[in-house]
Backbone bond lengths (Angstrom), bond angles and torsions (degrees), N, CA, C in turn:
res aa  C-N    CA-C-N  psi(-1)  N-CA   C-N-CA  omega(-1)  CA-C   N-CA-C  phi
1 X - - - 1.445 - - 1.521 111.65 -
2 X 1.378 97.28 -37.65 2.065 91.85 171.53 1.326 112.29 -55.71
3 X 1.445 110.57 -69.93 1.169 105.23 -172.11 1.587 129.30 -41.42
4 X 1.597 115.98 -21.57 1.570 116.12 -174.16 1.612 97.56 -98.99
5 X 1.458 115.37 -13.11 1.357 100.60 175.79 2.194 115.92 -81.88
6 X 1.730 94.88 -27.86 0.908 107.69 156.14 1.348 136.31 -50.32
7 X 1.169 113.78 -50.92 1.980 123.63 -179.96 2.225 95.63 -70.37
8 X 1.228 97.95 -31.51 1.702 94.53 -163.42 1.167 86.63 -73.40
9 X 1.323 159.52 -63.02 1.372 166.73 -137.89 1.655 97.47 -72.91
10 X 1.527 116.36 -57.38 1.620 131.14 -166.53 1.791 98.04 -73.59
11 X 1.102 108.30 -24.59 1.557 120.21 173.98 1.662 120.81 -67.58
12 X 1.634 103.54 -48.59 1.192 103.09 177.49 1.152 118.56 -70.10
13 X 1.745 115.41 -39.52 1.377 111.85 -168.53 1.320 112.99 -83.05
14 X 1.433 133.40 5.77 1.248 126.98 -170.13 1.838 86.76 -110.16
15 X 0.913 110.86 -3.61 1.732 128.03 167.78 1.373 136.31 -74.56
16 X 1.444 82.91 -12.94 1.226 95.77 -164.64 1.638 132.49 83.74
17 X 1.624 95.53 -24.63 1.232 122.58 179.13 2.105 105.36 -26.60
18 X 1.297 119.94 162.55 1.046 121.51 164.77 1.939 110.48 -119.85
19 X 1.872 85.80 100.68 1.984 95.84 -146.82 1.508 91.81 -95.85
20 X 1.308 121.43 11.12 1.526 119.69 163.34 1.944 107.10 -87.42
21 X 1.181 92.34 -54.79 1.498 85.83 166.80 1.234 127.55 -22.20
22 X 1.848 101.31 -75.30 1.367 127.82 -164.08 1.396 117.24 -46.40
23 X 1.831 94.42 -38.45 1.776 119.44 -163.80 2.009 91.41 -73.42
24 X 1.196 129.88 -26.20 1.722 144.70 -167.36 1.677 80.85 -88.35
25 X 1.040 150.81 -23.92 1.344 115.86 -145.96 1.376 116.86 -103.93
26 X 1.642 137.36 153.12 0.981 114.31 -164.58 1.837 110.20 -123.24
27 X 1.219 111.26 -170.63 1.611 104.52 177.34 1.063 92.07 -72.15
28 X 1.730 96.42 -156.20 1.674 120.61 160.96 1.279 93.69 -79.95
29 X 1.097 156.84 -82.59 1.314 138.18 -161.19 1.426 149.75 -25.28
30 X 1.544 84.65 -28.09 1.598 110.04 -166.17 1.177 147.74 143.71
31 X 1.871 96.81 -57.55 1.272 139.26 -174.61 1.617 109.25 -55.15
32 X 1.336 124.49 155.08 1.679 126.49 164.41 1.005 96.29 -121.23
33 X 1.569 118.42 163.22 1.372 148.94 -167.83 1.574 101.37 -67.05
34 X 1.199 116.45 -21.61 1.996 101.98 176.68 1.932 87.13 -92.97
35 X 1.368 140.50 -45.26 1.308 127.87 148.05 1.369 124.02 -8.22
36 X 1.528 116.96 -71.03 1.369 94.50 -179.27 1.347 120.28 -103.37
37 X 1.551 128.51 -3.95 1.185 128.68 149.19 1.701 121.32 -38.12
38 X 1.259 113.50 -30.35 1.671 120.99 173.99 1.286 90.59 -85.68
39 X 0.994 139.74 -61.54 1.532 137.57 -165.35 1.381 114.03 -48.89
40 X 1.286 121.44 -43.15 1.545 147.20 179.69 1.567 96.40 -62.75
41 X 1.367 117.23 -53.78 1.462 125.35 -177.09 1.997 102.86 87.56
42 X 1.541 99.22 62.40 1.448 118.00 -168.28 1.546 95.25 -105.80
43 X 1.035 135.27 62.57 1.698 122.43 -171.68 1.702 102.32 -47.17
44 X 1.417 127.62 -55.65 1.007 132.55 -122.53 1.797 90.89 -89.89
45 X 1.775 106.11 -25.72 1.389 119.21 174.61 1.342 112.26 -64.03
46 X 1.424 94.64 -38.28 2.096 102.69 -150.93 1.865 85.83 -80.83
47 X 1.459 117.14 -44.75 1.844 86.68 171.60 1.333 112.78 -90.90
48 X 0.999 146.44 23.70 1.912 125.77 132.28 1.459 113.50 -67.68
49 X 1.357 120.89 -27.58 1.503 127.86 -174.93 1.801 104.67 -61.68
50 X 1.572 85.29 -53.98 2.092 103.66 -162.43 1.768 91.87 -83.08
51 X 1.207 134.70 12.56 1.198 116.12 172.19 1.705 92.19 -130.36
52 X 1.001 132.77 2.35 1.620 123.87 162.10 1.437 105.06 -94.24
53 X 1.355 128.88 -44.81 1.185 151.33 -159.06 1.391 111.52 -130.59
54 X 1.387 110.72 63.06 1.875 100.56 -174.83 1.695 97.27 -75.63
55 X 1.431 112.21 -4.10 1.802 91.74 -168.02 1.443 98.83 -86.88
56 X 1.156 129.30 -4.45 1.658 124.58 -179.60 1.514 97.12 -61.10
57 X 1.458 127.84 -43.12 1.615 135.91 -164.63 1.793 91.04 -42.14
58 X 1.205 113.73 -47.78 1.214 105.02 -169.74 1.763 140.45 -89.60
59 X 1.953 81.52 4.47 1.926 92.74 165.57 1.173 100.81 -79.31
60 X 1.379 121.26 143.58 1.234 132.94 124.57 1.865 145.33 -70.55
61 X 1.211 117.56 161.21 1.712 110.71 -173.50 1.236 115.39 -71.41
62 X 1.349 139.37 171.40 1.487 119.63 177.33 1.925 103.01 -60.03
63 X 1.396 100.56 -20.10 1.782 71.60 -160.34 2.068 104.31 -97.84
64 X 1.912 102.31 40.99 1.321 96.24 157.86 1.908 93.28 97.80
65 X 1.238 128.96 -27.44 1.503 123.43 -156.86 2.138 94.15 -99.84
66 X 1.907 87.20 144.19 1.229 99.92 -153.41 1.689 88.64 -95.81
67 X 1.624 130.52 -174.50 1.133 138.64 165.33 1.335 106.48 -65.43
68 X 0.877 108.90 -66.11 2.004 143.08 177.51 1.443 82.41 -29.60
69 X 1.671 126.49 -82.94 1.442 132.69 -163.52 1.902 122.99 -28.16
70 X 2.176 81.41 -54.24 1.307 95.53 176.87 1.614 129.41 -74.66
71 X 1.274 108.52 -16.04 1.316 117.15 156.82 1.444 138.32 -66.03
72 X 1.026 96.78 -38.03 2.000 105.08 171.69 0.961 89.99 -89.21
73 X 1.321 165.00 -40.32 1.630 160.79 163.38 1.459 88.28 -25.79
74 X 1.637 108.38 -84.94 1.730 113.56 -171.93 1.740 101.39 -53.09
75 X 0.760 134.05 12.16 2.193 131.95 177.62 1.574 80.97 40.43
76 X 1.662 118.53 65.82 1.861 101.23 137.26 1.069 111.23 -129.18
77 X 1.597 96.68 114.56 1.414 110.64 173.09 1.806 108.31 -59.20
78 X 1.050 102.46 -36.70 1.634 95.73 175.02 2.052 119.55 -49.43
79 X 1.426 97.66 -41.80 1.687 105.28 -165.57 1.735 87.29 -84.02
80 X 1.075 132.94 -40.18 1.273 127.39 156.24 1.090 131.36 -35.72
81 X 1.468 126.21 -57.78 1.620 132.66 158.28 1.511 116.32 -14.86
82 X 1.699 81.73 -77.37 1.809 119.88 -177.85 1.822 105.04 -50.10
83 X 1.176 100.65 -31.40 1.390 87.63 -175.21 2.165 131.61 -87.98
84 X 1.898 79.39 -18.83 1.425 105.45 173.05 1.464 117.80 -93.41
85 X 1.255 133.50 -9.29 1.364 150.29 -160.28 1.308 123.74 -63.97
86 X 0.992 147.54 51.39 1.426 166.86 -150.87 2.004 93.69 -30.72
87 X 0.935 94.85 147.99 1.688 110.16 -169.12 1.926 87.63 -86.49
88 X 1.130 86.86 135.82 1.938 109.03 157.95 1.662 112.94 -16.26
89 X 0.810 125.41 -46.64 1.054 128.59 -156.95 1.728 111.12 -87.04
90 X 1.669 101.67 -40.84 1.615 113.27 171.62 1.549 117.09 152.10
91 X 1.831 91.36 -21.62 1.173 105.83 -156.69 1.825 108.82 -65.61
92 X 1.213 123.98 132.55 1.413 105.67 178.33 1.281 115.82 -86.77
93 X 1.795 113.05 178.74 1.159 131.69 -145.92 1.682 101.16 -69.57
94 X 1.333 150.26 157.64 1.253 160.13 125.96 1.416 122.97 -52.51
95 X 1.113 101.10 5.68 1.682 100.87 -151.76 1.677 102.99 -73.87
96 X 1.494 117.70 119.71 1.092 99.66 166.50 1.256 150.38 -51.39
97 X 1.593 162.53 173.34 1.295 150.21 136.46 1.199 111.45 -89.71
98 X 1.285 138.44 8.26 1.554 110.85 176.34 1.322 137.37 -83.63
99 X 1.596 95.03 171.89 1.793 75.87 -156.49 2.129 90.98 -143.90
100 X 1.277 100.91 168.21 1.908 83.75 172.05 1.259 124.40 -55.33
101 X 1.370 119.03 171.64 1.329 128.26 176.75 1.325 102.88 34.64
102 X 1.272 132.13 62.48 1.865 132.48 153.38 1.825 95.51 75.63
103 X 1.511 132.50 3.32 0.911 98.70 -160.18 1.739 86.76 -103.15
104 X 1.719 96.35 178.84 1.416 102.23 -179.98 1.388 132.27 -131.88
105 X 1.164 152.71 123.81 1.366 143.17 167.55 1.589 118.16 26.33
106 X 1.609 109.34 -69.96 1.378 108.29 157.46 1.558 130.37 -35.19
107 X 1.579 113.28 -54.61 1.152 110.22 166.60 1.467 136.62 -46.98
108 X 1.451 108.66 -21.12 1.293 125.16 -154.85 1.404 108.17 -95.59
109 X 1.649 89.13 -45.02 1.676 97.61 171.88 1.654 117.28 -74.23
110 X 1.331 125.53 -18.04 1.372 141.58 176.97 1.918 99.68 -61.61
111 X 1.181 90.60 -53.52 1.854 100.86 -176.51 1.336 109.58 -77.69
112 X 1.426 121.75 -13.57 1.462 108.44 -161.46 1.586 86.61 -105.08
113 X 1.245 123.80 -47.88 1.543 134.10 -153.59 1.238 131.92 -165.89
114 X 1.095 135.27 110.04 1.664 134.68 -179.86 1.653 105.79 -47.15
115 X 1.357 122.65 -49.00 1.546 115.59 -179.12 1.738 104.39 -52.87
116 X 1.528 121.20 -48.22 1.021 101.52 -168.43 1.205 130.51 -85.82
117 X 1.283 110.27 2.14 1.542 140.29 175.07 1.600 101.98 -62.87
118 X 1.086 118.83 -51.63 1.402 143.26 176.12 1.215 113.81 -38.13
119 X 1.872 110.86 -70.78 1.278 135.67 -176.68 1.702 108.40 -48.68
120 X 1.675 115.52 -41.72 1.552 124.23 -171.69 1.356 99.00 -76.42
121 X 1.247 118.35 -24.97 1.970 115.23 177.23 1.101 134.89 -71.98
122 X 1.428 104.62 -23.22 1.492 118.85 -168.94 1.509 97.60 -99.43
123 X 1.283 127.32 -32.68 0.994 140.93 169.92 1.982 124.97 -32.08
């Protein structure tokens, strides 16, 4: 899945395409492509997504749930990494925590796993 999200991205922009857009845009549902790339459980997608587009980390779906959320939900510390990973420059991650009903990423990782509980702290 990286790799085809990769060639579509190198496609648009040599297209002329406007591949920041594309990378912002969402279904009918809501969701963006680093959205359901976590959902899918694509690690290798969701950081080409959060390192072209780290500001997607911080949309949420219409119904309130963050990337970040759905990732410690799925226990990957990997899409977790990718999603907290401070950009080149220094700047840190955007990535939201929210999650339904007020709860948050933390919570998620608290219920799912002490390691990943960990990973959202240091964070």
């Amino acid at each position: 899945h990286r790799a085809v999200a990769a060639r579509l991205l190198s496609a648009m922009r040599a297209g002329g395409a406007d591949a920041d857009a594309a990378l912002r845009a969402r279904n009918r549902l809501g969701p963006t492509a680093l959205f359901e790339a976590v959902r899918s459980g694509h690690a290798k997608t969701v950081e080409l997504l959060a390192t072209e587009a780290p500001e997607l980390a911080a949309v949420t779906s219409g119904d309130g749930v963050s990337p970040l959320y759905l990732a410690a939900m799925a226990e990957s510390v990997e899409m977790v990494r990718a999603l907290l990973r401070q950009s080149p420059d220094g700047t840190p991650s955007r990535a939201s925590s929210a999650g339904p009903e007020g709860r948050t990423a933390l919570h998620a990782a608290a219920v799912k796993s002490e390691g990943m509980a960990g990973e959202l702290r240091c964070a």
